[in-house]
C-alpha positions in Angstrom: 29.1 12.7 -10.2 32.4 10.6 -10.8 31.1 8.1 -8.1 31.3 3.8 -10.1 29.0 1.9 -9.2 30.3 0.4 -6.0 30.5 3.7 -4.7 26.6 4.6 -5.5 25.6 1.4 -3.5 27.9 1.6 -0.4 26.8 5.1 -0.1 23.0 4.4 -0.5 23.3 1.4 1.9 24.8 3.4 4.9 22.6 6.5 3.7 19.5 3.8 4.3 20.6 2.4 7.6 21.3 5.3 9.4 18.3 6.4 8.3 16.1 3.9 8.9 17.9 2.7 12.4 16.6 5.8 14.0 12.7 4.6 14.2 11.1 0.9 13.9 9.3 1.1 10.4 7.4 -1.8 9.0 5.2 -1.6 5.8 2.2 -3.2 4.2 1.9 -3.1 0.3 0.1 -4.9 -2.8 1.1 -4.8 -5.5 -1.6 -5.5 -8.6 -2.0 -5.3 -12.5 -4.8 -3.5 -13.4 -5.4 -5.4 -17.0 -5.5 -9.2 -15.6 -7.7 -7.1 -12.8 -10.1 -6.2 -15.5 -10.1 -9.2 -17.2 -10.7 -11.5 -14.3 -13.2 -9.4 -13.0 -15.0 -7.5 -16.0 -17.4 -5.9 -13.9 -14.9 -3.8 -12.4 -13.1 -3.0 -15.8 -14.2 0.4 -15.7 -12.8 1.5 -12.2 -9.7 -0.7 -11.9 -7.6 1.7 -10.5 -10.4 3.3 -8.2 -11.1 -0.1 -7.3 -7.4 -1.0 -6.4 -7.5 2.2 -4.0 -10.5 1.1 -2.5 -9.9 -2.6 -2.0 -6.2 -1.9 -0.9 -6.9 0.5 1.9 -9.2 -1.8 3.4 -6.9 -4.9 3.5 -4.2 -2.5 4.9 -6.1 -1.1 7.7 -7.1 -4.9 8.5 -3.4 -5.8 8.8 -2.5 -3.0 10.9 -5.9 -3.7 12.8 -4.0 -6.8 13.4 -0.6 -6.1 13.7 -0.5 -2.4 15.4 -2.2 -3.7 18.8 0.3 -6.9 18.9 3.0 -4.6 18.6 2.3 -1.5 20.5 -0.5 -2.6 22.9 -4.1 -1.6 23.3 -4.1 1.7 23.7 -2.2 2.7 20.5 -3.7 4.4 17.8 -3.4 5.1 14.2 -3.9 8.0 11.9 -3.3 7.2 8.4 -1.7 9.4 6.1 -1.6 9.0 2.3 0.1 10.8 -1.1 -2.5 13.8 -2.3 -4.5 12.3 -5.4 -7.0 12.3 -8.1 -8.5 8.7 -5.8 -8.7 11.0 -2.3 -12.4 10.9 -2.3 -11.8 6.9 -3.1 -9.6 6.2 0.3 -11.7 8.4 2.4 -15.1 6.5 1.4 -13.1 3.2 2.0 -12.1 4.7 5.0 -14.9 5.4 6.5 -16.9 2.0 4.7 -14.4 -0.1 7.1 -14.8 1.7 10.1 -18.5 0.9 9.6 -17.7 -2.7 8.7 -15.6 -3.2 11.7 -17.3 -1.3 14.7 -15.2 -3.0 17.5 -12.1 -2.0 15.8 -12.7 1.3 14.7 -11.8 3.2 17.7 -7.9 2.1 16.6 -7.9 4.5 13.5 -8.6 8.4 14.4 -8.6 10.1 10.8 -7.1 9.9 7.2 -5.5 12.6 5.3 -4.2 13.9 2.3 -0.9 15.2 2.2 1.9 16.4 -0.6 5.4 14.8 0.3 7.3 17.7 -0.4 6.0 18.5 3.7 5.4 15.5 4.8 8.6 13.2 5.6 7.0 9.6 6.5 5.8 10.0 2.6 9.3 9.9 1.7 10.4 7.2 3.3 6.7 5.5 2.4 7.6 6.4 -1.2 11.0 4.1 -0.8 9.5 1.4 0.9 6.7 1.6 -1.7 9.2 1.5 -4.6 11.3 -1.3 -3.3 8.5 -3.1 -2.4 7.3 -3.4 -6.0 10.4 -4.0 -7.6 10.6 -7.0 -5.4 7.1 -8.4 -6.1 8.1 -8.1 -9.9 11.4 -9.8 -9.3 9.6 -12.8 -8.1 6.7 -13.8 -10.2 6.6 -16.3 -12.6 7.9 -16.8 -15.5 10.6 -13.9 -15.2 14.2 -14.5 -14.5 15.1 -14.4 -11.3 17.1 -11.6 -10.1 19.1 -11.0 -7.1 17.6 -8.7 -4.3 18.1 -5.1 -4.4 20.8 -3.8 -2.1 18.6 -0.9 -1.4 16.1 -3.2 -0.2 18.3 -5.7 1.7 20.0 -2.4 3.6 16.0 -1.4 5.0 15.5 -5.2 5.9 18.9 -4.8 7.8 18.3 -1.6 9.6 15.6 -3.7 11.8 12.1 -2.8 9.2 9.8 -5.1 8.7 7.9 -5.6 5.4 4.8 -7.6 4.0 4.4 -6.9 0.2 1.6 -9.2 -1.3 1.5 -9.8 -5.4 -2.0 -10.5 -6.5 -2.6 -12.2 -9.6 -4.9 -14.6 -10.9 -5.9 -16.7 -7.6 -5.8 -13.7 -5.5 -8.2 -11.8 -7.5 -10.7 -14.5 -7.4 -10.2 -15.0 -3.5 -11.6 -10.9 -3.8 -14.3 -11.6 -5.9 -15.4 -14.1 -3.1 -15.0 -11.3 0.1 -16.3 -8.6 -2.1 -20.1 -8.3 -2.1 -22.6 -6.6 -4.5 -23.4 -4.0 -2.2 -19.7 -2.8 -1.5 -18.9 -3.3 -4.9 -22.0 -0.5 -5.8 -20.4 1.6 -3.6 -17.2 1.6 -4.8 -18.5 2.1 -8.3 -20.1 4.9 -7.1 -17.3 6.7 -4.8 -15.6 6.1 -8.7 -18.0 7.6 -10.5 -18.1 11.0 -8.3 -14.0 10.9 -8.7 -14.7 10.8 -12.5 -16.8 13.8 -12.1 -14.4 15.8 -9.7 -11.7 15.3 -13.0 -13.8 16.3 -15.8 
């Protein structure tokens, strides 16, 4: 209270470095919308978010299929974490549908979990990342004015993270259509429908 506005952001800067200077964290996100989802890809119209949860899991664990090895060696291993939801029983099937999928690499990820960030830190600071991470993918596609970078953003970037935040829209949904095949695309509709019948 009584702070102006270059206060607020030298504070929050410094507030994000020291923070984030203390452990090396890099992040993964996409970012999507749901309606051009739907009407690229009608037969998914019905479980758009469901499959966004799906879909997005599974590219994630293949970038830090990738990218964890390169970085940590061999023997590291990975145990994913991920904000309680209505879409758990989503991220565990697609969870378990990629381990199955990718046999040689599944001995890299040990278990998923639900948790509530009130006691659960790294969802915090996932939360941020997550945040800024959209805000940045909206700054940048087309046909908005451009804005300048977040200082909230630019302070994580500068505290030594690393971040990868991919924007699909039209050509990137039809590159999915083209990796997703019937089969997986019936199980995802199911894992949906059993979430639909958790909520009612």
């Amino acid at each position: 209270k009584g702070w102006n506005g270059t206060e607020r952001t030298a504070f929050t800067e410094q507030l994000i470095t020291k923070a984030f200077s203390r452990h090396v964290m890099n992040s993964i996100g996409y970012v999507i919308n749901l309606e051009e989802l739907g009407n690229l890809w009608p037969s998914v119209r019905q479980y758009t978010k469901a499959f966004a949860y799906d879909i997005f899991l599974r590219l994630i664990m293949s970038e830090l299929a990738s990218e964890v090895p390169r970085l940590y060696g061999t023997g590291a291993r990975i145990t994913l974490i991920h904000e309680r939801c209505a879409y758990d029983g989503i991220l565990l099937s697609a969870f378990n549908r990629w381990l199955r999928q990718k046999p040689l690499k599944a001995g890299l990820f040990t278990s998923i979990a639900p948790m509530g960030w009130e006691n659960c830190v790294p969802l915090q600071s996932a939360d941020f990342v997550a945040n800024e991470s959209m805000k940045e993918t909206h700054r940048t596609r087309p046909g908005q004015k451009q804005r300048g970078r977040r200082k909230s953003l630019s302070a994580y970037l500068n505290s030594g993270g690393g971040s990868k935040c991919f924007a699909l829209t039209g050509q990137g949904i039809s590159d999915l259509k083209k990796i997703v095949d019937d089969k997986t695309l019936e199980q995802m509709k199911a894992a949906a429908d059993a979430v639909k019948k958790e909520v009612s």
